[in-house]
Chimera marker file (.cmm) of the C-alpha trace (Angstrom):
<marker_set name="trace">
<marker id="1" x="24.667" y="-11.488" z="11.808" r="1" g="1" b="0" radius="0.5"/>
<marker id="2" x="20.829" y="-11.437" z="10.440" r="1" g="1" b="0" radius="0.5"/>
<marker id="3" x="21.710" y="-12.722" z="6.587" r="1" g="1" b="0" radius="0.5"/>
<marker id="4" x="20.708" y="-15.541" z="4.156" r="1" g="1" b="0" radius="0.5"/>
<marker id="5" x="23.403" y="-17.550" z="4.371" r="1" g="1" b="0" radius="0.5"/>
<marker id="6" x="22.069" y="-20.567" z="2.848" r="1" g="1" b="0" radius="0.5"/>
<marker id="7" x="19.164" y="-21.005" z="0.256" r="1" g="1" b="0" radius="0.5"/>
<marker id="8" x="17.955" y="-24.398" z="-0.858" r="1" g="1" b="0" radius="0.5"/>
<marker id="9" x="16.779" y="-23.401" z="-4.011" r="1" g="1" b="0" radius="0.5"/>
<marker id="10" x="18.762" y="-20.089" z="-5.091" r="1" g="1" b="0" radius="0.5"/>
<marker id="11" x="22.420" y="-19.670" z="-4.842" r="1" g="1" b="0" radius="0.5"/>
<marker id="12" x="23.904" y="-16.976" z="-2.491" r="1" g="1" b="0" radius="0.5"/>
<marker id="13" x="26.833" y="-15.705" z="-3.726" r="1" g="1" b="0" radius="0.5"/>
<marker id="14" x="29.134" y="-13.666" z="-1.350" r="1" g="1" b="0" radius="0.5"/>
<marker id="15" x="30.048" y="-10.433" z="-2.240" r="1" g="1" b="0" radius="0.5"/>
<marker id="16" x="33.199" y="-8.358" z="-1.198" r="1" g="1" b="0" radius="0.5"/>
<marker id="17" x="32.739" y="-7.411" z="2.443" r="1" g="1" b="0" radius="0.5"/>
<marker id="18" x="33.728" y="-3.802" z="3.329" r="1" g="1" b="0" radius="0.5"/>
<marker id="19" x="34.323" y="-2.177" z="6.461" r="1" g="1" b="0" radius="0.5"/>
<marker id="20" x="31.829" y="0.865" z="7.842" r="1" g="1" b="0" radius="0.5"/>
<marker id="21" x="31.848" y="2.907" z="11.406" r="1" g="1" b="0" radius="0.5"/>
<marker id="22" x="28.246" y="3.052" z="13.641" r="1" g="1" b="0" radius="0.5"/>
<marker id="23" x="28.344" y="5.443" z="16.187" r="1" g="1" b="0" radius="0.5"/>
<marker id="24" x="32.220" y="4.129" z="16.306" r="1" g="1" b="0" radius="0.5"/>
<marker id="25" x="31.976" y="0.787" z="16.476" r="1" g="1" b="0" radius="0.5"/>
<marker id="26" x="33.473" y="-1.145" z="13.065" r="1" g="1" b="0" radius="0.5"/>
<marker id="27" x="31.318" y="-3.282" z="11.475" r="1" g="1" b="0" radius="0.5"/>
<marker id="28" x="30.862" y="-5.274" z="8.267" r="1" g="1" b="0" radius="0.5"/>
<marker id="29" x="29.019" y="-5.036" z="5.044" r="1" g="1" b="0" radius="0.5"/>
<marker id="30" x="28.614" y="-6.282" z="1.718" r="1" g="1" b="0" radius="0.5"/>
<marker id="31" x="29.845" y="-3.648" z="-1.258" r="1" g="1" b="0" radius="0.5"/>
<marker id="32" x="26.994" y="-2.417" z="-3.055" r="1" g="1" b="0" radius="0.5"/>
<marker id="33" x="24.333" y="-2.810" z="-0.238" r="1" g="1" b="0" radius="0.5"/>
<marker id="34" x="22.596" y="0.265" z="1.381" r="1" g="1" b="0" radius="0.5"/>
<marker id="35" x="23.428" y="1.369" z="4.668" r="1" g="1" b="0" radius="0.5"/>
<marker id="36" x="20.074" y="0.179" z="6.237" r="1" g="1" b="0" radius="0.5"/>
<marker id="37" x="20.577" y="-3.351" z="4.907" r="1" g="1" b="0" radius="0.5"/>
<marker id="38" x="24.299" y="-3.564" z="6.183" r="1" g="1" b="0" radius="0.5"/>
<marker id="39" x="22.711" y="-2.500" z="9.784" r="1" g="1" b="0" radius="0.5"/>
<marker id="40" x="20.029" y="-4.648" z="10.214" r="1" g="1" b="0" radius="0.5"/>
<marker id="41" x="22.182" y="-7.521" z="9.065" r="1" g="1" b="0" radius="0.5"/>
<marker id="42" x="24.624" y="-6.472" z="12.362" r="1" g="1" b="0" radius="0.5"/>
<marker id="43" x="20.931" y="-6.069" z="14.811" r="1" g="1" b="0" radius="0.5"/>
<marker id="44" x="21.107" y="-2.508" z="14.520" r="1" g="1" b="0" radius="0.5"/>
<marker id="45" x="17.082" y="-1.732" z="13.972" r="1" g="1" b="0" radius="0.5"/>
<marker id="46" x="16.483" y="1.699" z="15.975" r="1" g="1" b="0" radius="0.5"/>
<marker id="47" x="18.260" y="4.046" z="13.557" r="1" g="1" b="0" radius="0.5"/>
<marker id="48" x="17.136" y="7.261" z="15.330" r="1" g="1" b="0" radius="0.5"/>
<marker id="49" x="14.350" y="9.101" z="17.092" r="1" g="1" b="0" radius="0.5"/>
<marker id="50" x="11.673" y="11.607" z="16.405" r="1" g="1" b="0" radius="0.5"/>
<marker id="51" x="11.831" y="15.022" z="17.744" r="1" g="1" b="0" radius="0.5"/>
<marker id="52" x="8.970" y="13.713" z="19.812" r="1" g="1" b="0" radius="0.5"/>
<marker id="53" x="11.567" y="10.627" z="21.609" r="1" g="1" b="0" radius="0.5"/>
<marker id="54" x="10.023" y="7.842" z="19.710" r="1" g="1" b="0" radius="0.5"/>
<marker id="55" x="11.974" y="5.184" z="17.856" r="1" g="1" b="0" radius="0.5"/>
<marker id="56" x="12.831" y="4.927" z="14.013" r="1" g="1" b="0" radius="0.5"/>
<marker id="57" x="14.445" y="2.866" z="11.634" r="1" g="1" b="0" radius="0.5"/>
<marker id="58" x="13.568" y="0.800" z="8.520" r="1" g="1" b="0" radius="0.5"/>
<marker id="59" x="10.056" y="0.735" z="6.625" r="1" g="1" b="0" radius="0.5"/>
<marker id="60" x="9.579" y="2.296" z="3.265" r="1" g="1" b="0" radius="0.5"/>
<marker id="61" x="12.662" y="0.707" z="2.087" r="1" g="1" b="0" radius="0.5"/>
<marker id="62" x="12.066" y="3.034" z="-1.012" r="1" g="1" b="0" radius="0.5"/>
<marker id="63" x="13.417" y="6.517" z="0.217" r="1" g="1" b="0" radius="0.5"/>
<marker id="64" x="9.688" y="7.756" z="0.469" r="1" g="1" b="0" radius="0.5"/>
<marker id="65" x="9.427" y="8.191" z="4.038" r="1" g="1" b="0" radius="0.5"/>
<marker id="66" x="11.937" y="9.910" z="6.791" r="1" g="1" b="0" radius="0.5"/>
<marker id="67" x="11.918" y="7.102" z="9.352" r="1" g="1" b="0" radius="0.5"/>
<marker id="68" x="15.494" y="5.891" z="8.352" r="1" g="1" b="0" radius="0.5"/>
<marker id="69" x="16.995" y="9.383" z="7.947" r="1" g="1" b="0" radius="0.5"/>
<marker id="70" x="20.805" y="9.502" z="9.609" r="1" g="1" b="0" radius="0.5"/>
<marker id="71" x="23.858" y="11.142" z="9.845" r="1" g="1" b="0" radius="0.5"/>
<marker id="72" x="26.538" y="9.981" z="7.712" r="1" g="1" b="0" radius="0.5"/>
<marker id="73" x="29.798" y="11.475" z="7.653" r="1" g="1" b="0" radius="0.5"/>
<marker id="74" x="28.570" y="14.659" z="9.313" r="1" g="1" b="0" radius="0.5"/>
<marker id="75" x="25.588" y="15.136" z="7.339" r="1" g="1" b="0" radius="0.5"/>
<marker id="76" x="22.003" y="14.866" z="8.395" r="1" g="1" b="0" radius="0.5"/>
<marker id="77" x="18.749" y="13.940" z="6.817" r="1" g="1" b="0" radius="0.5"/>
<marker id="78" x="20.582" y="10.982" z="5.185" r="1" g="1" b="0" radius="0.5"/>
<marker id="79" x="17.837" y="8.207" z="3.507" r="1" g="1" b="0" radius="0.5"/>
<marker id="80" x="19.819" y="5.325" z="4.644" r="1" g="1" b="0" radius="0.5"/>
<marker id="81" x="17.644" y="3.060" z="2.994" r="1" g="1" b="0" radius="0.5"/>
<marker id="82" x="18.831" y="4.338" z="-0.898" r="1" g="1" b="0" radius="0.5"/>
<marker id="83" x="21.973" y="5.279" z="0.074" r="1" g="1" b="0" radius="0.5"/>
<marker id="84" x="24.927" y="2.580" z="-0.427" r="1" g="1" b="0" radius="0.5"/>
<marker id="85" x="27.408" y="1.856" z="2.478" r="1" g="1" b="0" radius="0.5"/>
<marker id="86" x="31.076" y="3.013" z="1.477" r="1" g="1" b="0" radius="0.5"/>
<marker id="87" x="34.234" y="1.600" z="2.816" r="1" g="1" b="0" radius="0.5"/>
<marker id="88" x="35.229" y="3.533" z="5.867" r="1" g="1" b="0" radius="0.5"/>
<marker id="89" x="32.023" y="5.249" z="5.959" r="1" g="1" b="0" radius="0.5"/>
<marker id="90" x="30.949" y="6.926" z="9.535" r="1" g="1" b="0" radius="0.5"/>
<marker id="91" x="27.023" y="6.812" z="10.420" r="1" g="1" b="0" radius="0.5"/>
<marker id="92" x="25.742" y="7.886" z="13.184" r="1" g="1" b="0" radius="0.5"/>
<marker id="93" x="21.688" y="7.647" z="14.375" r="1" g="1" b="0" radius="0.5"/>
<marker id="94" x="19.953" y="10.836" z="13.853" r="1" g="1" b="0" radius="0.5"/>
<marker id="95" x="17.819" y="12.898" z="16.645" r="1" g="1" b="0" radius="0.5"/>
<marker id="96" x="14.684" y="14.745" z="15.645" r="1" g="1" b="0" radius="0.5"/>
<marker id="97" x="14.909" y="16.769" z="12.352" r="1" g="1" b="0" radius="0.5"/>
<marker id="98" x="18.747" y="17.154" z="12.236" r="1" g="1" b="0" radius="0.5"/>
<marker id="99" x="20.547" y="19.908" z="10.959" r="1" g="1" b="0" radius="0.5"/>
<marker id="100" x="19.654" y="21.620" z="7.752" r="1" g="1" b="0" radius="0.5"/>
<marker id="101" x="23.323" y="22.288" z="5.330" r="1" g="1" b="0" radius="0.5"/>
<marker id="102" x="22.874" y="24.498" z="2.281" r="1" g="1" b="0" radius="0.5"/>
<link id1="1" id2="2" r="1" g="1" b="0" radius="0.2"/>
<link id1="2" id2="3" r="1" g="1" b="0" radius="0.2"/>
<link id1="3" id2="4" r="1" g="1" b="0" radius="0.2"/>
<link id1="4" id2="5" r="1" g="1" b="0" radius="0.2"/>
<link id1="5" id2="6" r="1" g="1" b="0" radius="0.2"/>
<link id1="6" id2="7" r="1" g="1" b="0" radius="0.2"/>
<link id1="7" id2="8" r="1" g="1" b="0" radius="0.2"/>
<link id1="8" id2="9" r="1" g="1" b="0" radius="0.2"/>
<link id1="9" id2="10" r="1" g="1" b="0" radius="0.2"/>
<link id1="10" id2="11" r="1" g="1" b="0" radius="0.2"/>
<link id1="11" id2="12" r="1" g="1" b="0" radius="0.2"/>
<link id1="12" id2="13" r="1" g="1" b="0" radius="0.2"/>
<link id1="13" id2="14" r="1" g="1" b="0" radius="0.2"/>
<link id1="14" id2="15" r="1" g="1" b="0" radius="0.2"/>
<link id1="15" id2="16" r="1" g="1" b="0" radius="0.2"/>
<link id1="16" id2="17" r="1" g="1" b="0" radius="0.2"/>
<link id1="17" id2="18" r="1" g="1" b="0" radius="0.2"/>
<link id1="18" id2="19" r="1" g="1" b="0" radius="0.2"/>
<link id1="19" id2="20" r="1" g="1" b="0" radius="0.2"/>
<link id1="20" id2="21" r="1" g="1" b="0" radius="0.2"/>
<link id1="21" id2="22" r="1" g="1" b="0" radius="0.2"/>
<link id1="22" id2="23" r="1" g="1" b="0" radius="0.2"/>
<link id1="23" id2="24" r="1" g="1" b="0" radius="0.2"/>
<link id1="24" id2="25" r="1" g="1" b="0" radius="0.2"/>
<link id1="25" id2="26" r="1" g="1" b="0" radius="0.2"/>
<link id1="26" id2="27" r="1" g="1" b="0" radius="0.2"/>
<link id1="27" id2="28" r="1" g="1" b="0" radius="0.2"/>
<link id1="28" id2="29" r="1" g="1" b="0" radius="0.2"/>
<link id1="29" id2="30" r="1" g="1" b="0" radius="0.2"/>
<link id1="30" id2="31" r="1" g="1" b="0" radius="0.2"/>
<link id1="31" id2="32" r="1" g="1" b="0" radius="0.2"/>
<link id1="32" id2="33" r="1" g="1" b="0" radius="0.2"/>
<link id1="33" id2="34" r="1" g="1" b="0" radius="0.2"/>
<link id1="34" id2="35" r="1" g="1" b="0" radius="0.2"/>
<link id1="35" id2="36" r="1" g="1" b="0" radius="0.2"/>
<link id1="36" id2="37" r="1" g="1" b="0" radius="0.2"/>
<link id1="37" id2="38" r="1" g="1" b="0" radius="0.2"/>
<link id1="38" id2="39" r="1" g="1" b="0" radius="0.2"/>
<link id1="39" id2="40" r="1" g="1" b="0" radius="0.2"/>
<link id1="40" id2="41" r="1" g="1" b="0" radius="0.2"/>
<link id1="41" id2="42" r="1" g="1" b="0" radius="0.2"/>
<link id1="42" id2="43" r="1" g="1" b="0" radius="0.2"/>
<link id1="43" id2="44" r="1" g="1" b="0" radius="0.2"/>
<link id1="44" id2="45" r="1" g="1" b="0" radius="0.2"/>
<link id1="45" id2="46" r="1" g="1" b="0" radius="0.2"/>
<link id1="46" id2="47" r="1" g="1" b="0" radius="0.2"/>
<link id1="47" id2="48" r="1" g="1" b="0" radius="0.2"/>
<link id1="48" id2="49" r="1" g="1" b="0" radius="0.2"/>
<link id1="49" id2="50" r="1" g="1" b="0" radius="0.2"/>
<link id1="50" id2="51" r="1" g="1" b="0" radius="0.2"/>
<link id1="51" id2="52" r="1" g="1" b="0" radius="0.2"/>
<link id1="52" id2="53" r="1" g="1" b="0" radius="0.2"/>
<link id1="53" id2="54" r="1" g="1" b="0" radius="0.2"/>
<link id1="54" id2="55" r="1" g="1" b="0" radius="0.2"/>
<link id1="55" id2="56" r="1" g="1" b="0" radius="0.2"/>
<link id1="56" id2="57" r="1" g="1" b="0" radius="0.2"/>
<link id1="57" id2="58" r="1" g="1" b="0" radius="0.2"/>
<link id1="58" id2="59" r="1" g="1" b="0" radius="0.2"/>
<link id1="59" id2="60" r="1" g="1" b="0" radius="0.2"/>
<link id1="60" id2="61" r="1" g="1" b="0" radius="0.2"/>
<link id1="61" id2="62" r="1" g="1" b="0" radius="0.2"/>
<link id1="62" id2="63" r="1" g="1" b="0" radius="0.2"/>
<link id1="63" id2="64" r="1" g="1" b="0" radius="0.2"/>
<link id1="64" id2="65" r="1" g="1" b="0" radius="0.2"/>
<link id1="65" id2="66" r="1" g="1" b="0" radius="0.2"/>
<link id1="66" id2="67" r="1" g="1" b="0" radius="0.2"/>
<link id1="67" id2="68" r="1" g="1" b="0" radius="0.2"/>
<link id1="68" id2="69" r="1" g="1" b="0" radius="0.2"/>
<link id1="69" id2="70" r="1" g="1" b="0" radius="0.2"/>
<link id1="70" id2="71" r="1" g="1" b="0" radius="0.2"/>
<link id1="71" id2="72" r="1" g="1" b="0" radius="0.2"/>
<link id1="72" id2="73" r="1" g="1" b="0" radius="0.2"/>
<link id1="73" id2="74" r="1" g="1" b="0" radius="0.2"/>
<link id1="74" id2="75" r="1" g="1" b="0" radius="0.2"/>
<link id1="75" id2="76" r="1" g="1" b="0" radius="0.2"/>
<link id1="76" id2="77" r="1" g="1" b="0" radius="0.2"/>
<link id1="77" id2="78" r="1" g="1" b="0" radius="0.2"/>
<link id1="78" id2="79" r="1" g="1" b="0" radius="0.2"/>
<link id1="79" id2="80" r="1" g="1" b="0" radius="0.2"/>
<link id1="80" id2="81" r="1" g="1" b="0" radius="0.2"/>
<link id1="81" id2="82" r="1" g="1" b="0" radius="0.2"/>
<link id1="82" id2="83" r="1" g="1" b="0" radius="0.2"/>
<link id1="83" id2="84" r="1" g="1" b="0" radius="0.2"/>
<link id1="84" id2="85" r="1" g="1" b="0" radius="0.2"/>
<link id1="85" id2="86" r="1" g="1" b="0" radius="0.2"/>
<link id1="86" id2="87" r="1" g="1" b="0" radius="0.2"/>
<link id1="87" id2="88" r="1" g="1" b="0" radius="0.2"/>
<link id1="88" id2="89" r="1" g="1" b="0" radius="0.2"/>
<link id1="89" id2="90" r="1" g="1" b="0" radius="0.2"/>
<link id1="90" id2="91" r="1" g="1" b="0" radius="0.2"/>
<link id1="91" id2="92" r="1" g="1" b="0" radius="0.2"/>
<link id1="92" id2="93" r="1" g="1" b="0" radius="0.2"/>
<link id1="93" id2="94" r="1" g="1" b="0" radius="0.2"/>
<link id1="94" id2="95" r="1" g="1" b="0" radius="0.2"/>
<link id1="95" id2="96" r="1" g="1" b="0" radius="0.2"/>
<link id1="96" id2="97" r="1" g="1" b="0" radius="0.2"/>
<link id1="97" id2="98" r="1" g="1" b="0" radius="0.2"/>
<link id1="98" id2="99" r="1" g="1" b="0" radius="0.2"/>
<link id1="99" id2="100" r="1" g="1" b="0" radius="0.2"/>
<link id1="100" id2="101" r="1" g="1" b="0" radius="0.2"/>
<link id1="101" id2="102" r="1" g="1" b="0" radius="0.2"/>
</marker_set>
């Protein structure tokens, strides 16, 4: 797990710790973080690829780019970066554009 656990000057409280699905396999995250967050904290940093094969994941951290875009339960083009992990939640990594819904 890639968290602050301890801080010598700030105190870290622990939030509640929810349970979320990547690409089927459970893992752990703190209520109220984004999905991005919850998957770097469990070493998850490739979160899909370009139409062109290459690897994305994290780096705006703002929603203003499309390198973190997934699929979360079934829907493309996610910004996992803005969008808060939910209890039971299913992500998967996106390839290329994904599909457009209307």
């Amino acid at each position: 797990m890639r968290r602050i656990a301890f801080h010598p000057i700030l105190e870290i409280e622990k939030p509640k710790t929810i349970k979320f699905f990547f690409e089927g396999r459970e893992l752990e995250a703190f209520e109220g973080e984004t999905i991005a967050a919850a998957l770097v904290a469990n070493g998850i940093d490739v979160f899909g690829q370009t139409e062109h094969s290459r690897p994305r994941g994290f780096y705006c951290a703002i929603g203003k780019c499309s390198s973190c875009l997934m699929i979360v339960d079934g829907v493309s083009n996610v910004r996992s970066c803005i969008t808060l992990v939910k209890d039971g939640m299913q992500v998967e990594r996106q390839v290329g554009r994904g599909e457009i819904t209307w």
